[in-house]
N, C-alpha and C positions, 0 to 999 in steps of 0.2 A: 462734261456738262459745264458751261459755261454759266457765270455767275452773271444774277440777274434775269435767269432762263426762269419760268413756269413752271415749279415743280411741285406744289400745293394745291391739294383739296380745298372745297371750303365747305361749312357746313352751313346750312341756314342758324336763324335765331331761335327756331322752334327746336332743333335738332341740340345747339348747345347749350341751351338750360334745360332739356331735357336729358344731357348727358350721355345722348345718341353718337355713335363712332359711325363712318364714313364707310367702313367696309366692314360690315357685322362678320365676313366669310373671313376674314382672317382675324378675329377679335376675340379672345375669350380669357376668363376671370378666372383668377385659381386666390387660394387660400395657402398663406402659409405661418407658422407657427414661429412668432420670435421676442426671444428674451420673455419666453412665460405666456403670449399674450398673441392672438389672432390678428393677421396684418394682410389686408387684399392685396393683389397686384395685378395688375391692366396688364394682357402681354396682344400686343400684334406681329404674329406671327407669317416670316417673310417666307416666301418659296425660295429653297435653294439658299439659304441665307450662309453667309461665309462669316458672320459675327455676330455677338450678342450685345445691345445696349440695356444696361440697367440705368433708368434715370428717378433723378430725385428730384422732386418739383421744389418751389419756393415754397414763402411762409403762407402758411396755413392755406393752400390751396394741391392738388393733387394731381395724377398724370392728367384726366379728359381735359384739362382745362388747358392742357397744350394739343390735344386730339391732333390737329392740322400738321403740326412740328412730329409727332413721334410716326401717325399715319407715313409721311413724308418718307422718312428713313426704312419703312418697312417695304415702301413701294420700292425701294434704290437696295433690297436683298438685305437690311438687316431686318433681324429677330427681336424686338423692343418686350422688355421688361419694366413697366411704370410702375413704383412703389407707392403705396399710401400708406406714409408712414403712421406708426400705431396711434388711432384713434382718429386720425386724418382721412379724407373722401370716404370711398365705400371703405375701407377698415371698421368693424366691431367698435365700437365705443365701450371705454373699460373703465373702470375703478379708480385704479392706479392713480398719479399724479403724472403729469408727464413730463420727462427728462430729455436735457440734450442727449445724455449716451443713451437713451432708444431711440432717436434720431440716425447714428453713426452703424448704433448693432442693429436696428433694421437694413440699413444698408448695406451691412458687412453680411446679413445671412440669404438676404438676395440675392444678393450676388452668388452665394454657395448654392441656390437654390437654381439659376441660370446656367449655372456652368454643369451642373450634376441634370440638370434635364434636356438641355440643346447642345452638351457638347464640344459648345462654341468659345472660341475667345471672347471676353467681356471687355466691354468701354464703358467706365461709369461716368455718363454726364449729368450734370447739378446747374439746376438754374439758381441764383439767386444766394439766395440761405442756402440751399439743394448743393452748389458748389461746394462750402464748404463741408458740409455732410459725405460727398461724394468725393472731395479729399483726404478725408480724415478715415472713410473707411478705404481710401485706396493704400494710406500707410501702414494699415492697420492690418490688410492684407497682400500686399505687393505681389503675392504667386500669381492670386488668383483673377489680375485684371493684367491687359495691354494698356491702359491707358486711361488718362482722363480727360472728358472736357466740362470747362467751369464757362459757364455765363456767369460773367462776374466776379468777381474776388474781393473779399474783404477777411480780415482781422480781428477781430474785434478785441485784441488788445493794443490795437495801435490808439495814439493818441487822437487820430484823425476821424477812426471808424465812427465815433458818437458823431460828426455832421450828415450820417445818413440818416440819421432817425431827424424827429423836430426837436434835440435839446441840443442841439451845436452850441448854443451859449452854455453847455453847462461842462465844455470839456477841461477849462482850466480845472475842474471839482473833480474831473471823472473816475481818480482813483476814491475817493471818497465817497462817491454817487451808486459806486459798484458795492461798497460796502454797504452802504445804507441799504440798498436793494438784496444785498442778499440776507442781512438780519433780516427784513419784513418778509422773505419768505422762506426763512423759519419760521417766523411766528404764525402765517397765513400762505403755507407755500400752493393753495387752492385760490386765492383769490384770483378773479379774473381780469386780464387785462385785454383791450381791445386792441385790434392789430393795428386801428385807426389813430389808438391815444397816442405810439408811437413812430409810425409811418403815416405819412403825408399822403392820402390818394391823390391830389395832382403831381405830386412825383411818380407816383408807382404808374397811373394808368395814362397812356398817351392817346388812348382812343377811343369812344364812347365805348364799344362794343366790347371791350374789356373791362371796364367797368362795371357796366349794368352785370356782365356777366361773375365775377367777385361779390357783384350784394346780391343776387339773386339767385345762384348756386345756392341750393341746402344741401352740397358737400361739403361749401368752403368754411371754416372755423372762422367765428366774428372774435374770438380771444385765446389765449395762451395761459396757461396757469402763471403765477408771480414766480414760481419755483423754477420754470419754465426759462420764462425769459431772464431770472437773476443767473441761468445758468448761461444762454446766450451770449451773457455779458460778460461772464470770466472763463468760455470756453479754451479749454489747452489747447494750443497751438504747436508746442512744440515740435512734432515728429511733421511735419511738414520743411522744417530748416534742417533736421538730424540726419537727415541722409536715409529718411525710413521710407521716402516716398519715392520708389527706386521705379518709377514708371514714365515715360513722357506724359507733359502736359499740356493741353493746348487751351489758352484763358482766351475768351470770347467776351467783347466790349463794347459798348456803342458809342463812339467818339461823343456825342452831346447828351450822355445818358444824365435827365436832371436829378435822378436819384442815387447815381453809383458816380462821384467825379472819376474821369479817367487815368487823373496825375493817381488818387489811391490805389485804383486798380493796377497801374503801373510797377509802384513803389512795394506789391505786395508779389508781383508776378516777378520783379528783380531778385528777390527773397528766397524764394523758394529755391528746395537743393532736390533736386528732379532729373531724371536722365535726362531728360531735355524740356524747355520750357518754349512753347512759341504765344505771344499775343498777337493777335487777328482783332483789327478793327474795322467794324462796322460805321459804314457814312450814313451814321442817321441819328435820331436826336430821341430815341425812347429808350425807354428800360427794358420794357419786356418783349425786347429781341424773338424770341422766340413764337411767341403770341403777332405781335404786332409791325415786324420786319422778317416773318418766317422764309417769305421770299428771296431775302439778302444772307439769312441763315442760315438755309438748308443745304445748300451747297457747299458753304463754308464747312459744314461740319461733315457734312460726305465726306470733302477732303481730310480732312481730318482725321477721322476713321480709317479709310483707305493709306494714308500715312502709318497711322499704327500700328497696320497692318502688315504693311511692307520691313517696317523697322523690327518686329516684331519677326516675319520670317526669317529677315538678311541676322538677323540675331541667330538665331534658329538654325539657321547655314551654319557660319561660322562656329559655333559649338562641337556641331559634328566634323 
């Protein structure tokens, strides 16, 4: 398939705020149980399918909201696994407070939940925030995946990570800024923060259609608890540099993305100690690649897949 080819659904405007899939005949919703607590997941399910994708949406929005992108990869023979992480899209709304590690062990039991029902080899891809979630559980479990693809990459203990958010002026502070933030949420780890106070929507959305569809979705979370995102901000990083993420990775970027600089994502994909590391960049000037360049992304990421696949057998040879 040649890149740049047609290989995207579209849905209308009635269909995506109402949260409508494109091929109800291969779409259906299952329930699964993780870290204590009820976690939906979107699965389209491919004919014939030779792999399994588990993917991890960005912040605070969930798989439908890529509908086009996951559809895409079911029609091209995988088996797609969308997560709503706990409390996120159709997921139960719970009690709890919610933490980054049920971010990572939603992800990690996914996947255990993918493998033990299709069989299949798994690719965990992560957009956004969903990358890092989708790395952290790929270190976490390295059996049980081929591979990862990250839209996006970031750190968020490097010095540079705070110019994604709106306080870029406040990174000279930022080890101090993190502390401050994490006492307030001990003292108030419920208070709510909006996704707005901290992301820019003219960086995040490049396209009206994206947009309207983020404020008028009532699946997408308008805030994150303070607990939440003080955890955000001093997430461990470590077993990504340790040699724990024993799986190829493939980091997906969009050369003029105005919310993710490309030098970061660069500086953060050199880092990494991965069987193998490829960055693939995209000629186009948004963020949310996958929503609003799916056309330039789908194929990319076949290949990808298909790659992992191969590397994955020719491993598999050689053993025996």
């Amino acid at each position: 398939m040649a890149r740049g080819d047609s290989v995207v659904g579209r849905r209308s405007r009635e269909d995506r705020l109402l949260g409508h899939v494109q091929h109800p005949d291969r779409y259906v919703e299952s329930l699964l149980e993780s870290r204590g607590e009820p976690v939906a997941l979107s699965v389209w399910q491919a004919s014939q399918a030779t792999q399994a994708v588990v993917f991890v949406p960005g912040t605070a929005v969930h798989p439908l909201f890529y509908e086009e992108f996951l559809d895409a990869l079911a029609a091209n023979g995988r088996t797609v696994v969308g997560l709503h992480p706990q409390g996120h899209g159709r997921s139960p709304r719970v009690s709890r407070v919610l933490r980054w590690d049920d971010l990572v062990g939603n992800a990690i039991d996914a996947t255990r939940w993918a493998a033990d029902t299709f069989g299949l080899p798994i690719v965990l891809v992560g957009s956004s925030q969903g990358s890092l979630v989708a790395l952290l559980a790929a270190a976490a479990e390295p059996s049980a995946v081929q591979g990862v693809i990250a839209h996006n990459l970031f750190d968020p203990n490097d010095p540079d990570a705070v110019m994604v958010t709106r306080f870029g002026t406040a990174q000279p502070v930022q080890q101090l800024a993190r502390r401050v933030l994490d006492a307030a949420a001990r003292i108030a780890p419920r208070a709510p923060v909006r996704i707005t106070a901290y992301l820019d929507p003219r960086r995040v959305f490049g396209a009206p259609w994206t947009r309207e569809l983020f404020e008028r979705d009532p699946l997408v979370l308008r805030s994150y608890p303070l607990r939440f995102v003080a955890d955000l901000a001093g997430v461990d990083t470590r077993s990504l540099y340790d040699g724990s993420l024993a799986v190829p990775v493939t980091v997906l970027a969009a050369r003029g993305d105005p919310l993710f600089p490309l030098a970061g994502i660069e500086a953060v994909a050199h880092r990494l100690v991965a069987s193998s590391v490829d960055l693939v960049v995209l000629d186009t000037d948004c963020h949310l690649v996958l929503n609003e360049a799916v056309d330039l992304a789908v194929p990319v990421v076949l290949e990808a897949l298909q790659r992992m696949s191969a590397t994955a057998g020719s491993a598999s040879g050689a053993a025996r």
